[in-house]
RODO-2510 file (C-alpha; in nm, 4 decimals, decimal comma):
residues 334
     n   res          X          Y          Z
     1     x   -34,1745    12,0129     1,5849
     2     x   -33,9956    11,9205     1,9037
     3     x   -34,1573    11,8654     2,2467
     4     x   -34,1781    12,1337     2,4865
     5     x   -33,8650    12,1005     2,6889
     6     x   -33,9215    12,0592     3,0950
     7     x   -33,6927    12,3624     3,1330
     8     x   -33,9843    12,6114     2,9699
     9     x   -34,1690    12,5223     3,3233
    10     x   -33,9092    12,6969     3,4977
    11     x   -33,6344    13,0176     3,5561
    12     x   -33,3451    12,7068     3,6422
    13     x   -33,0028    12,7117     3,5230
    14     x   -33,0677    12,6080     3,1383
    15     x   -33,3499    12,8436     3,1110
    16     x   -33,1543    13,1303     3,2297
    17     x   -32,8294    13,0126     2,9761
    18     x   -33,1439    13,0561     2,6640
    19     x   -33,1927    13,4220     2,7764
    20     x   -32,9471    13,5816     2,5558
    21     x   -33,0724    13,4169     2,2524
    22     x   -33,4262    13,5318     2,3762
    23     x   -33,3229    13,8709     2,3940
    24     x   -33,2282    13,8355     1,9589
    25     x   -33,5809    13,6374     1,9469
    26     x   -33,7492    13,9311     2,0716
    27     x   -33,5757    14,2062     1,8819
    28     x   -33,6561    14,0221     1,5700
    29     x   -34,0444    14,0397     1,6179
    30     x   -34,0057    14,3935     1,7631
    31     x   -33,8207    14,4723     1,4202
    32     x   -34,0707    14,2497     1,2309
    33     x   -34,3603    14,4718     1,3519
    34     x   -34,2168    14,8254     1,2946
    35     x   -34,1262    14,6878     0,9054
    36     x   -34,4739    14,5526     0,8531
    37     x   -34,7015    14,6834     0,6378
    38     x   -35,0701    14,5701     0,7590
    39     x   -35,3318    14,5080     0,5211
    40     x   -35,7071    14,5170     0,5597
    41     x   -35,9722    14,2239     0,5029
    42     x   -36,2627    14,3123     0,3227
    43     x   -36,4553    14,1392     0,5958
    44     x   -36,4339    14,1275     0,9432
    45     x   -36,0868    13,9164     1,1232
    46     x   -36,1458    13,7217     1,4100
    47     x   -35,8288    13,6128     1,5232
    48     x   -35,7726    13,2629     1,8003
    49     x   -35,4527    13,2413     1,8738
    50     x   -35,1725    13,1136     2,1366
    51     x   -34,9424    13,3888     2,2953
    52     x   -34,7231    13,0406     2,4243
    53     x   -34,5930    12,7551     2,1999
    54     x   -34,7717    12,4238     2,2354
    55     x   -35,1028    12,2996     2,2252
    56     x   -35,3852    12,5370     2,4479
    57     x   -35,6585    12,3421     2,2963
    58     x   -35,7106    12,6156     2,0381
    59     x   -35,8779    12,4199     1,7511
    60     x   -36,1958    12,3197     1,9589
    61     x   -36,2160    12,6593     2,0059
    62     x   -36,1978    12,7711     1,6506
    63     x   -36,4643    12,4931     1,5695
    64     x   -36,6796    12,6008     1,8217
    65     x   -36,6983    12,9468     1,6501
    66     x   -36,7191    12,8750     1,3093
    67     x   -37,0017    12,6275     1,3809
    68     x   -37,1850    12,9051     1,6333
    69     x   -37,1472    13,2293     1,3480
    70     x   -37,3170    12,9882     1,0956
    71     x   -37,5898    12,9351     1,3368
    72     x   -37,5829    13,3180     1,3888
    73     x   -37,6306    13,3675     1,0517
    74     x   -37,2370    13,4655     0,9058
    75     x   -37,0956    13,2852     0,6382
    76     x   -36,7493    13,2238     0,8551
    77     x   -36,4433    13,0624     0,6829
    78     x   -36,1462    12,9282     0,8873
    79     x   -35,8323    13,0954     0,7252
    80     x   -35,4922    12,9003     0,8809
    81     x   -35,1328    12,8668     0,7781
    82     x   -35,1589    12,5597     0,7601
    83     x   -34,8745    12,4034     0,9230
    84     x   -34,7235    12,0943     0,8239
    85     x   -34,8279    12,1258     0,4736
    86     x   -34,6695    12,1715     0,1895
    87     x   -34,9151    12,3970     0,0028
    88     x   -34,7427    12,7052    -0,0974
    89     x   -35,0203    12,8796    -0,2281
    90     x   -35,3956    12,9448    -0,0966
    91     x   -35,5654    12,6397    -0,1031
    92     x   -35,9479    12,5229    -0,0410
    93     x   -35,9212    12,2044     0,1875
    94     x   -36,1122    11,9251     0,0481
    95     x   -36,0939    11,6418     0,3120
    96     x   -36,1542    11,4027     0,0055
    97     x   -35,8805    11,5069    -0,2153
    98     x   -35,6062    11,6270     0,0359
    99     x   -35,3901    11,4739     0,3349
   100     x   -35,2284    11,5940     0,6172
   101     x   -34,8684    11,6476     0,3846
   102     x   -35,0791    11,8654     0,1442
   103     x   -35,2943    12,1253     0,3723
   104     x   -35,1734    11,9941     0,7373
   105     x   -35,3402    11,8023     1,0149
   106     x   -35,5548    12,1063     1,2525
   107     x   -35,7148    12,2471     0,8956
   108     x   -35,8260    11,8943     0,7712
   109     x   -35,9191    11,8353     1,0491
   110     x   -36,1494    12,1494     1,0913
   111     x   -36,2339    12,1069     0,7428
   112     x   -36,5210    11,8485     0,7971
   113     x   -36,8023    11,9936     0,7335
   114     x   -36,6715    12,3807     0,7821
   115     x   -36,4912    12,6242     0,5333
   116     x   -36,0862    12,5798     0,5620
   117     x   -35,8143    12,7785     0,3229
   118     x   -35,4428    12,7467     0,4255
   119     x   -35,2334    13,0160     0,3509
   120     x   -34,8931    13,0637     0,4322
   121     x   -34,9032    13,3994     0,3279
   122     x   -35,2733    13,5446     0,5556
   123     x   -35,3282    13,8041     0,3441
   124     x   -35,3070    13,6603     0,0181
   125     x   -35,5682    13,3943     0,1745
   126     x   -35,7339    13,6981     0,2831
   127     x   -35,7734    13,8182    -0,1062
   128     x   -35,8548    13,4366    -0,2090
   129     x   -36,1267    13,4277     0,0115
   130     x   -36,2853    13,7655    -0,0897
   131     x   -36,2443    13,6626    -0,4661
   132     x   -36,4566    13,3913    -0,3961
   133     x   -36,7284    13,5686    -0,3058
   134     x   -36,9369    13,4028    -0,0413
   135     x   -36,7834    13,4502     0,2830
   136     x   -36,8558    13,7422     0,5014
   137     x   -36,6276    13,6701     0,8064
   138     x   -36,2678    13,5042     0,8781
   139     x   -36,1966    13,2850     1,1478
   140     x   -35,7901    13,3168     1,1703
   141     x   -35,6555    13,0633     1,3322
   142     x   -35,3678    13,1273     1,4737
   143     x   -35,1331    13,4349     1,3695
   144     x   -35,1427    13,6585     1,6951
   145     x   -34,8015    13,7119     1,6651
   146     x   -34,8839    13,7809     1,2654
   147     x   -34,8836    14,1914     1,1759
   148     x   -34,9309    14,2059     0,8085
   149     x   -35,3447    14,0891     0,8608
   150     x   -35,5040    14,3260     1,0148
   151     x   -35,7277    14,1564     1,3271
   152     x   -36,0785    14,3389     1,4484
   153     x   -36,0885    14,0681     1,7593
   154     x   -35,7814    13,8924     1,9160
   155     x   -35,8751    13,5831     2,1265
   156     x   -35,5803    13,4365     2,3421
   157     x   -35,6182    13,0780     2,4307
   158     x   -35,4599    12,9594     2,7529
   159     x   -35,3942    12,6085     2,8760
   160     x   -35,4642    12,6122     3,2509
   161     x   -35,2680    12,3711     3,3192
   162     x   -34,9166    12,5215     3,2570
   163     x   -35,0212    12,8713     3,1935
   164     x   -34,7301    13,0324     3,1082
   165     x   -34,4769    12,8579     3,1883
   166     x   -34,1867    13,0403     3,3083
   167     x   -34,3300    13,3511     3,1643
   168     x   -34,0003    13,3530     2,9553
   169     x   -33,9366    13,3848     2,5685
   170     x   -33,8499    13,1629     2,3451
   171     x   -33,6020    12,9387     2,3391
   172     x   -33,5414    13,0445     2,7194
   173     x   -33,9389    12,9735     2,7756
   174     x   -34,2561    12,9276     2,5715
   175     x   -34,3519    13,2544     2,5103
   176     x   -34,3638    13,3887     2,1524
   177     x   -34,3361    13,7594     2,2602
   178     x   -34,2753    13,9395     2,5452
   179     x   -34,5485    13,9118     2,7752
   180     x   -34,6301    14,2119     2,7978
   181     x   -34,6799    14,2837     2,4295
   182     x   -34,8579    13,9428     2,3962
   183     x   -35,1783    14,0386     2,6840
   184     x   -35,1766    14,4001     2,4888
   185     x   -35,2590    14,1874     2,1673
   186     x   -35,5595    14,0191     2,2923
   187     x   -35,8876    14,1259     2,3547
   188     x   -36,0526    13,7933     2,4969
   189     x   -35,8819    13,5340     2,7094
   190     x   -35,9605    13,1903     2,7272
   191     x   -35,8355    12,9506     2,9590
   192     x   -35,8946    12,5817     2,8729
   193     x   -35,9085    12,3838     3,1484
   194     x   -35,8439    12,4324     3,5267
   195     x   -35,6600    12,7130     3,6350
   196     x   -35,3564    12,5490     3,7868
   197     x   -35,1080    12,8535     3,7143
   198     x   -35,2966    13,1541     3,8805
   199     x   -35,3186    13,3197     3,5436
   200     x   -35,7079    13,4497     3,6062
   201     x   -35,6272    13,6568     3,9263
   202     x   -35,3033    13,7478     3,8314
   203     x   -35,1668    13,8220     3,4769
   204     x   -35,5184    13,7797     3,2973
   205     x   -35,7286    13,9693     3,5678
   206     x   -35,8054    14,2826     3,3645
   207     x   -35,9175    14,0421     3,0926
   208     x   -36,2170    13,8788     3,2470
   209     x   -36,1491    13,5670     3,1199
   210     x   -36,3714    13,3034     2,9758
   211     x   -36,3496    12,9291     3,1250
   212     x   -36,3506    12,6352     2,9126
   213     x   -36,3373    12,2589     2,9539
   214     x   -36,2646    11,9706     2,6836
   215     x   -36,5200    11,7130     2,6428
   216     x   -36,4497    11,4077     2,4746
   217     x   -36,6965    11,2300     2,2925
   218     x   -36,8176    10,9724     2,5221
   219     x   -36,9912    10,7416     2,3028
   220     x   -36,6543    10,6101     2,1499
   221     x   -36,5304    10,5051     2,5239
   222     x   -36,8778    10,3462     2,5460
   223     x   -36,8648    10,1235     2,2728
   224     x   -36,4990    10,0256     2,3569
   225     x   -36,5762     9,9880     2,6880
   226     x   -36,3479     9,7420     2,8677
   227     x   -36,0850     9,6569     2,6056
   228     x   -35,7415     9,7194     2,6938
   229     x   -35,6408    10,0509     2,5499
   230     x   -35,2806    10,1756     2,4083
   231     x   -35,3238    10,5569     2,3956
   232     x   -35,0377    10,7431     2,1543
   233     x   -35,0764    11,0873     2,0826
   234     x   -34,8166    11,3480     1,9186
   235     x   -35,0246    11,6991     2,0230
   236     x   -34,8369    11,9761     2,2289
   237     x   -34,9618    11,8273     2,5689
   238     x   -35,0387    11,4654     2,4733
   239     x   -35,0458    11,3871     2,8548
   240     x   -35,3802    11,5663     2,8085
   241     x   -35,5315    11,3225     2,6111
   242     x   -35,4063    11,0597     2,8229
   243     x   -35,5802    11,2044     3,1295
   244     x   -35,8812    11,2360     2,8887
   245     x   -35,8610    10,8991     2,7711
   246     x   -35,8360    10,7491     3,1857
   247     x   -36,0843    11,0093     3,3075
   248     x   -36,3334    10,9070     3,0495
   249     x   -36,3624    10,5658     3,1581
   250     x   -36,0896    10,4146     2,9238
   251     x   -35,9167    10,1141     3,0151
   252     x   -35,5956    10,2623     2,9551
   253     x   -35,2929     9,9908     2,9528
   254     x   -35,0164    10,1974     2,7482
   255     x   -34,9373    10,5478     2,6410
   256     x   -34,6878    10,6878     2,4461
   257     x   -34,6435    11,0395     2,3494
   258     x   -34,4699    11,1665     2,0387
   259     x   -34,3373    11,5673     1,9492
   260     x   -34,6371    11,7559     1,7991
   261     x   -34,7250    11,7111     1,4661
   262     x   -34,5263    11,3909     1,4504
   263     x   -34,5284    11,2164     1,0834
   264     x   -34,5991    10,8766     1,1751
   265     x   -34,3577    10,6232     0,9794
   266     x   -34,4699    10,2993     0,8922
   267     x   -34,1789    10,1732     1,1486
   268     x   -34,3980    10,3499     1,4203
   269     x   -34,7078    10,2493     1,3526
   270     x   -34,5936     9,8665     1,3101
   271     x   -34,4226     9,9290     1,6669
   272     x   -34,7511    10,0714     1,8154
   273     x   -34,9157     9,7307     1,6646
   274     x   -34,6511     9,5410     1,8170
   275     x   -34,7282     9,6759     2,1477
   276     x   -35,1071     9,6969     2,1116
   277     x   -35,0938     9,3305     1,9948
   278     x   -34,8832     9,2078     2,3309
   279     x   -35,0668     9,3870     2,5649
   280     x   -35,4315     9,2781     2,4035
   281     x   -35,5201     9,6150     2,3826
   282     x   -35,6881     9,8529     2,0904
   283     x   -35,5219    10,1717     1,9485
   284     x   -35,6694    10,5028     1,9918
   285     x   -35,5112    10,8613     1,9746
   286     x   -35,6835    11,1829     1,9343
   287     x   -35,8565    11,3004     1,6049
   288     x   -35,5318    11,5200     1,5318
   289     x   -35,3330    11,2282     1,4688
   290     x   -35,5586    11,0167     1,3115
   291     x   -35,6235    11,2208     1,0111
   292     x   -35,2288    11,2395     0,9722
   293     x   -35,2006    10,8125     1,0129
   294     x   -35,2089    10,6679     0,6038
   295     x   -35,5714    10,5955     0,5137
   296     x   -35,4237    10,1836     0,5178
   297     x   -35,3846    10,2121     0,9271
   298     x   -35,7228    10,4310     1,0284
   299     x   -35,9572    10,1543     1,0169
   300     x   -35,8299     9,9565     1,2925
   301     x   -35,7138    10,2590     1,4964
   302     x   -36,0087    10,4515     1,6873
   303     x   -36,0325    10,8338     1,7859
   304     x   -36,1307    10,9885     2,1017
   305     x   -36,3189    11,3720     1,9392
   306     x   -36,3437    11,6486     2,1756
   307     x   -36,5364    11,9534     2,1923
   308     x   -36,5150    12,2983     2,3589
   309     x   -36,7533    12,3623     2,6418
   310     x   -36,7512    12,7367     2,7726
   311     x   -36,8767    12,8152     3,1250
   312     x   -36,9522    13,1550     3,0070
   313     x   -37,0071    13,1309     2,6387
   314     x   -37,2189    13,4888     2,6110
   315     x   -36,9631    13,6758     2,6955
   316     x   -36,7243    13,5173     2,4190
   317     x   -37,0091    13,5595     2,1838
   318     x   -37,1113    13,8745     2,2794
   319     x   -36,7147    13,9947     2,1915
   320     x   -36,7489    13,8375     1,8649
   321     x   -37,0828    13,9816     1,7646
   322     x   -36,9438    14,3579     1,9063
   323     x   -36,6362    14,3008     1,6655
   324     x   -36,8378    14,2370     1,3769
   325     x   -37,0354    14,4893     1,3786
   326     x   -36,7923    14,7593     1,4944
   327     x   -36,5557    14,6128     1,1881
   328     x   -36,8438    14,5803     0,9481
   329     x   -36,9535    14,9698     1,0678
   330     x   -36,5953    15,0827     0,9471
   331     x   -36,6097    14,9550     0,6765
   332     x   -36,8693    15,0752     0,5410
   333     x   -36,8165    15,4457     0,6160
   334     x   -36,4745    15,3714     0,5421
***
């Protein structure tokens, strides 16, 4: 996956050029839609998805909702696509048996200690996870954009840093549908991070949306705590993690970003030694990369774990809860 391009942040000259080929982008998922046939879950379908391309911090979020509906009593599962892998059919992720290449890097990563299946295909992950038997609700990550799984609550997770971009669609800007059609698909919205963009007051203001902040796990800065740090990071904002990394106390020396789910080659990660080695300074990236690095380079390369923290997280749970019963209601007298 390539990096964002600069142009996505605004309606210049190169954006405008993309709009044409936007227009064909948009009457494919319009025609996509209409053709779909949409399936049912025998369980409830809580969807967390991006309406932009790019990292939003989604995947904290997903954790933070598998790990509160097992405190709440469900027996969640994380259903994904499970990009970057190579799986092509449903497949259990066992962080012990698979890597990155096999399952990709957000699902083993989610997959420590929680419930992960990758499935290119949703709903025949839907069907693997109702054959087996002891699940009662699915955590989709990702797939707003997806119509053949049917969805009982969409959640739309915004970066507040760039919002929207140039509220343009793809290639011509970062949007993956019209934007119209993408605020009509979700039910919550989350916005990660300070709202830079305007997005509460403006586009999102009939949403009430929920605020959310990244924390990084500070006891990892701690025990590094003056050594020269080279920060790399291939995530859709890895400038993020950078700020994360400086803000947290980090003695950051270095920082180089790479395009989202980069495969690190052994040419880059002797390069990144290189550099780390000159400068005196200790690798770190964020846990995203690391379980993508080969098992040979993780020991002497540290991680920097973050979690979700919601400044309103009853009203995000009480959407949840709502869905689940409504869907598990229907379903029933169904």
């Amino acid at each position: 996956m390539i990096k964002s391009p600069e142009f996505w942040n605004n309606k210049g000259l190169i954006s405008t050029l993309f709009l044409p080929l936007s227009g064909f982008w948009g009457l494919a998922g319009t025609l996509r839609n209409l053709l779909a046939t949409q399936s049912h879950a025998e369980m409830p379908v809580i969807c967390i998805g991006n309406l932009t391309v790019g990292g939003t911090g989604k995947t904290p979020v997903v954790a933070y909702l598998y790990d509160w509906c097992k405190q709440a009593g469900y027996s969640p599962v994380i259903l994904s696509r499970g990009y970057g892998g190579n799986s092509t059919k449903p497949l259990w992720v066992d962080p012990q048996v698979h890597d990155s290449s096999r399952c990709g890097d957000e699902p083993l990563m989610l997959a420590d200690g929680r419930d992960v299946i990758v499935a290119r295909d949703r709903v025949a992950g839907a069907s693997a996870i109702s054959t087996r038997g002891i699940h009662d609700l699915i955590l989709m990550d990702d797939g707003l954009q997806n119509p053949f799984l049917k969805k009982d609550l969409s959640i739309g997770v915004f970066d507040g840093a760039v919002g929207i971009g140039n509220g343009r669609l793809i290639p011509a800007g970062p949007l993956r549908s019209t934007l119209r059609r993408g605020l009509a698909d979700i039910d919550v919205a989350l916005i990660n991070g300070k709202d830079e963009t305007g997005l509460a007051p403006t586009i999102l203001k009939n949403l009430s949306p929920v605020h959310a902040s990244l924390r990084p796990n500070r006891a990892v800065i701690d025990e590094l705590g003056s050594i020269p740090l080279l920060a790399f990071a291939g995530i859709g904002r890895p400038e993020r993690f950078f700020v994360t990394v400086r803000q947290s106390g980090g003695n950051l020396v270095r920082w180089l970003a790479f395009a989202d789910h980069h495969t690190y080659s052994q040419h880059d990660l002797l390069k990144l030694q290189e550099d780390a080695s000159r400068l005196g300074a200790r690798l770190i990236t964020t846990q995203k990369d690391w379980v993508r690095l080969p098992s040979e380079w993780r020991e002497n390369i540290s991680f920097l774990p973050v979690t979700i923290e919601l400044d309103n997280s009853a009203r995000l749970t009480a959407a949840v809860t709502t869905a689940i019963t409504a869907a598990q209601r229907s379903k029933v007298h169904g």
